[in-house]
N, C-alpha and C positions, 0 to 999 in steps of 0.2 A: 504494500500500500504506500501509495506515494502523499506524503506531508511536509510541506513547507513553510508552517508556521506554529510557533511552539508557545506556552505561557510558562516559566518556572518560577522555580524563587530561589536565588543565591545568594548562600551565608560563606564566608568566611569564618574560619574559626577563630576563638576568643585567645589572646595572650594568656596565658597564667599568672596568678599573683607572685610576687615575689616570698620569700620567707621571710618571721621574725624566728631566731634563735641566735641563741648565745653560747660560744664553744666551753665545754664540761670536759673537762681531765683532771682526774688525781693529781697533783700538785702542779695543777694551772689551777687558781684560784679566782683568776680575773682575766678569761681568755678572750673575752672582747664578743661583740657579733659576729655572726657569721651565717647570714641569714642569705640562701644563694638568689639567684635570679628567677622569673617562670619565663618558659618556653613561650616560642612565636607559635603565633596561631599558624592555621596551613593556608593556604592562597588556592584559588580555583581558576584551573590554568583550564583555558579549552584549544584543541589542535585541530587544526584539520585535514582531516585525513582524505584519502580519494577511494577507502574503503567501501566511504558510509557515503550513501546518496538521498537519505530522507531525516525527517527528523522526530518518525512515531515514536523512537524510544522514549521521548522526552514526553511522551503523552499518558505515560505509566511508570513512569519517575518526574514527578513536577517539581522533586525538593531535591538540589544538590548545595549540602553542607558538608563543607570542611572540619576537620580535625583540632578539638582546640588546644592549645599547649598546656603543658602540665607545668607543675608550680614548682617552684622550687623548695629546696629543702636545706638543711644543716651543712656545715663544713663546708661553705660558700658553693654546692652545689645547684647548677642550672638547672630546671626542669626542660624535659623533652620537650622539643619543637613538634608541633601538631605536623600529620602527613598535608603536602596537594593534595586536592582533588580534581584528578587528572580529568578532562572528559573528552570524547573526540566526538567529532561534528564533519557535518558534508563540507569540503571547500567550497565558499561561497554563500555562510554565515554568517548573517548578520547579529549584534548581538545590540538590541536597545534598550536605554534605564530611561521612561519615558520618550520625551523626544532627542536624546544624545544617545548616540554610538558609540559605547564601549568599544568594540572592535569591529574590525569585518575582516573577515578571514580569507583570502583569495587565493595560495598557497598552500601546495601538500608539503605536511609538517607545520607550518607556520603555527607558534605560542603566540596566547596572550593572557596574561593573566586580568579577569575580568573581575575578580572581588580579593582584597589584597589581606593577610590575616592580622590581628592586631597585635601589637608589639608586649610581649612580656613585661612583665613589673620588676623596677628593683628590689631587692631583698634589703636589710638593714646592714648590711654590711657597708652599702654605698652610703649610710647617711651616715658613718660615724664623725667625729672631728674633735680636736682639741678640746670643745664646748660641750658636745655629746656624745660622752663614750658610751653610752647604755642606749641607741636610739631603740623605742619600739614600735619602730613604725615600718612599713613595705609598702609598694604601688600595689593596686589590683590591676592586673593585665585591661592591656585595652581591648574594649570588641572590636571584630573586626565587620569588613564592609557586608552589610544584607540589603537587599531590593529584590523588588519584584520587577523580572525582565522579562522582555519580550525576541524572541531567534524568528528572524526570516532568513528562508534560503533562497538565493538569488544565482541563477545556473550561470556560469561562464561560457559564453562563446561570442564569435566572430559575428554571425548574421544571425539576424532573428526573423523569422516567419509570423504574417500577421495577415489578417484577413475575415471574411466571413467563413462562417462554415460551407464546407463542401466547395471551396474554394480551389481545392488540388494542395494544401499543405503538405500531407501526409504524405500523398504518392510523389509529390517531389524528393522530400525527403526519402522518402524508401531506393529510390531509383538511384539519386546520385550521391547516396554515404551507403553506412551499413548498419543504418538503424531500422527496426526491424515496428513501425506502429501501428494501430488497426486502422486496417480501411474498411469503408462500406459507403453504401451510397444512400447514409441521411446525414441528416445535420450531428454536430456534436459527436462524431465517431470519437475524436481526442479528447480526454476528459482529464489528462494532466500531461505535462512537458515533456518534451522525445527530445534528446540528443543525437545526432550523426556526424560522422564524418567525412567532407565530403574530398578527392584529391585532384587535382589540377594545375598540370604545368608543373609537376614534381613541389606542389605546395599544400598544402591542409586546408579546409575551410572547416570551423564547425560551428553546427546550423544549429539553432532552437529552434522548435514547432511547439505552440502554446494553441488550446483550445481556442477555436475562433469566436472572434468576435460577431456582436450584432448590435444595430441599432438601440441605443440606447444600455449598452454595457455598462459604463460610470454609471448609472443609476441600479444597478441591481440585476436587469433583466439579463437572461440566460444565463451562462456562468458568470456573468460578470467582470470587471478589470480585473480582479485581483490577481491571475496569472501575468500580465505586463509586470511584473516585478521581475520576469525571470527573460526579460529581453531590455531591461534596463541597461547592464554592463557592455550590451553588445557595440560593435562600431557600427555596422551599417543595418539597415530595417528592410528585407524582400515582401512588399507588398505584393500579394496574389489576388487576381480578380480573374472572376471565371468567365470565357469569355460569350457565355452565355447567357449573361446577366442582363434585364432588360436597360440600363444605363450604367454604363462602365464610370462613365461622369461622376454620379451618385454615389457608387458605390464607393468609391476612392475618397468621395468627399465625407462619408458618414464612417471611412473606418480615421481617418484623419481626422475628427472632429473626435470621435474617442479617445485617440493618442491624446490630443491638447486637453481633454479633460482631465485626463490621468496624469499627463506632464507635460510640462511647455518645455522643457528640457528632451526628452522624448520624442514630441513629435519636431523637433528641430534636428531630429539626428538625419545622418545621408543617407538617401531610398531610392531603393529601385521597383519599379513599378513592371508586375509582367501579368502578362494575358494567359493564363490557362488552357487546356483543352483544345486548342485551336487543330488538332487534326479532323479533317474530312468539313474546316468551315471555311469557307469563301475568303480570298483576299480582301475583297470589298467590304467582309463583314468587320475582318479583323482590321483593317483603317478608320475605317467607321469608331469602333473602339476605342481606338488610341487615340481620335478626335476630339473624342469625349472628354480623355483626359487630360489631353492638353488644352483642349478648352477652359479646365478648370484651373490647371495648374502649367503654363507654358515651360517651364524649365524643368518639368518631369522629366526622369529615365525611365522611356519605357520600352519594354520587349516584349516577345510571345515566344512563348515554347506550347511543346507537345510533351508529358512527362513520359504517358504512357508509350510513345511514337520514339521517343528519344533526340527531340527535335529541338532546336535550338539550346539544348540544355549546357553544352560548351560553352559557347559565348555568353549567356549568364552567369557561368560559374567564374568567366574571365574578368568580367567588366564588377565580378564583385570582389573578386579580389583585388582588384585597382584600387577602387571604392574603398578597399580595409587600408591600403599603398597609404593612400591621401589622408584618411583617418585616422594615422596613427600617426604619436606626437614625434617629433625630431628630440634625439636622444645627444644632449650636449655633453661635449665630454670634459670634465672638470680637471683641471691644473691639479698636478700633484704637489698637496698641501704636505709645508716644512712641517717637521718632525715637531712638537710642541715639548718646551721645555720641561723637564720633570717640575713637578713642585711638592716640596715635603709637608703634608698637612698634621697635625693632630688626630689621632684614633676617633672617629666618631662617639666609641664606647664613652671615652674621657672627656671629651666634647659633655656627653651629655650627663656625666657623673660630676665636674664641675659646675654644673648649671645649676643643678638640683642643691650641692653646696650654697650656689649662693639666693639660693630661694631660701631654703632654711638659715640662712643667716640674716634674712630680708624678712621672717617670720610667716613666710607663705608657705601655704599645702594645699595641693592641688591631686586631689582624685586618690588620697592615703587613708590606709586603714590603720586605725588604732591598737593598741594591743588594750584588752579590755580591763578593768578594775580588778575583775576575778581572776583574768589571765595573769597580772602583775605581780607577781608575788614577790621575786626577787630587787631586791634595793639595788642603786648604785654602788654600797658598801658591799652588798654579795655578791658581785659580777669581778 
């Protein structure tokens, strides 16, 4: 079953508190704290793979939470860092927290960590000093990042296929890759995204085919827009119109009017415009057609093929590859950048173990746990 739109919820996991103790040995009488640090929470990294092609798993796991760190304990020991939580997804995930994107994932293998885990608390050990040799104090770990997120998958390729139904999508695609989708002769045979691959001129093209469009799709009817998400990435758009259709005109201008509802971004991308079916119909007819739609749009590309026929499908395949030529960006090539000086900084650690010193000499506490009345039993005189 093919799914490309997911709801989850993503936790990172929670830092650990840090530890209060105080080190106890037979003739150490006053061995000071030693209260160690808590573990990092774990991060929820998603990869994506060229494994996975859908996204139902997420439809029977909706909660992916990370591992939270463990606290620390005595003898200035660190508690364990919480695991990732590793998850792999289709290339070409999207991952949103509202209306921001977290990531999008367009690369096999490509990480990103999409909720980050929170940082372990100091133990009492970092708060001692000259002033405070007994502190009873530790951070409690901080939480780490949770939202409710929303995954679209958004398919990668070269051309995308758009049109009405029964428009010849499918059997183009079948004919000139090796994708294999249903054909029949009603409407709505495609009822989710077909990839192919198509080869020409010792080059690749790879084609999306997304259920077709109708009249009034941005509003609900038929299946609706919401598959144009998966011919968004693409460089060039293969508009199909059959050339049997009573206004080739019309029709170009009703699947053009749903591109611009769904994106003005979109329907601005570069198109070519072909006539379908044309074996065994008149030249005059198939002029007639293409008047049509240069009447409505004069600086249309348009062509006609036969798919079934195997008729003009070369030169389409050539004149789209161009079409990708022109639509792809010029790749500048950057000066190789001088070597950058070392620079010796400070330990982050000590970085933020002096901060916290001078907050506590500032009389500030910020996010500390107490050691309780009942817990305190030892004086500064018994430590």
């Amino acid at each position: 079953m093919f799914v490309d739109t997911a709801k989850v919820y993503i936790k990172a996991g929670k830092g650990g508190n840090g530890a209060i103790s105080f080190r106890r040995e037979i003739y150490i009488p006053k061995g000071g704290p030693d209260g160690g640090d808590g573990g990092k929470g774990g991060d929820v990294v998603f990869v994506a793979s060229k494994d996975c092609d859908t996204l139902i798993d997420f439809r029977f796991q909706p909660k992916l939470i990370a591992e939270d760190g463990k606290a620390g304990s005595g003898q200035k020991s660190s508690g364990r860092s919480g695991k990732d939580l590793i998850v792999e997804v289709p290339i070409g995930t999207v991952v949103k927290r509202g209306d921001e994107i977290v990531a999008d994932l367009t690369h096999d293998e490509e990480r990103a960590i999409v909720a980050h885990g929170g940082d372990g608390g100091y133990g009492n050990w970092h708060f001692r000093s000259s002033t405070r040799q007994t502190p009873r104090i530790a951070e409690l770990g901080n939480p780490g990042e949770a939202y409710d997120a929303e995954l679209e998958l958004k398919l990668l390729a070269d051309v995308g296929l758009v049109g009405f139904p029964n428009a010849g999508k499918s059997t183009f695609l079948s004919v000139v890759s090796n994708a294999t989708p249903e054909i029949a002769d009603y409407p709505f045979t495609t009822i989710t995204p077909n990839l192919g691959v198509a080869k020409i001129d010792d080059h690749s093209i790879l084609i999306a085919d997304i259920p077709g469009l109708i009249e009034g799709a941005s509003e609900g009817k038929g299946l609706g827009d919401r598959f144009l998400r998966h011919v968004e990435r693409t460089k060039v758009l293969l508009h199909l119109i059959d050339v049997y259709t009573d206004d080739a005109g019309k029709a170009y201008c009703d699947i053009r009017k749903e591109l611009a509802n769904y994106s003005d971004e979109l329907a601005s991308r570069p198109e070519l415009v072909v006539l379908t079916k044309i074996e065994g119909v008149d030249q005059e007819i198939i002029d007639m057609q293409m008047g049509a739609i240069l009447k409505e749009n004069p600086d249309a590309k348009v062509m006609a093929i036969s798919a079934v026929a195997h008729q003009g499908l070369t030169e389409v395949l050539r004149e789209l590859r161009e079409m990708m030529a022109e639509a792809e960006p010029e790749v500048e090539v950057e000066a190789e950048a001088e070597p950058e000086i070392p620079v010796i900084t400070l330990e982050i650690k000590e970085q933020k173990h002096r901060a916290h010193h001078q907050k506590y000499q500032l009389g500030e506490r910020n996010a500390i746990q107490e050691l309780g009345a009942d817990e305190a039993t030892e004086t500064d005189e018994d430590i």
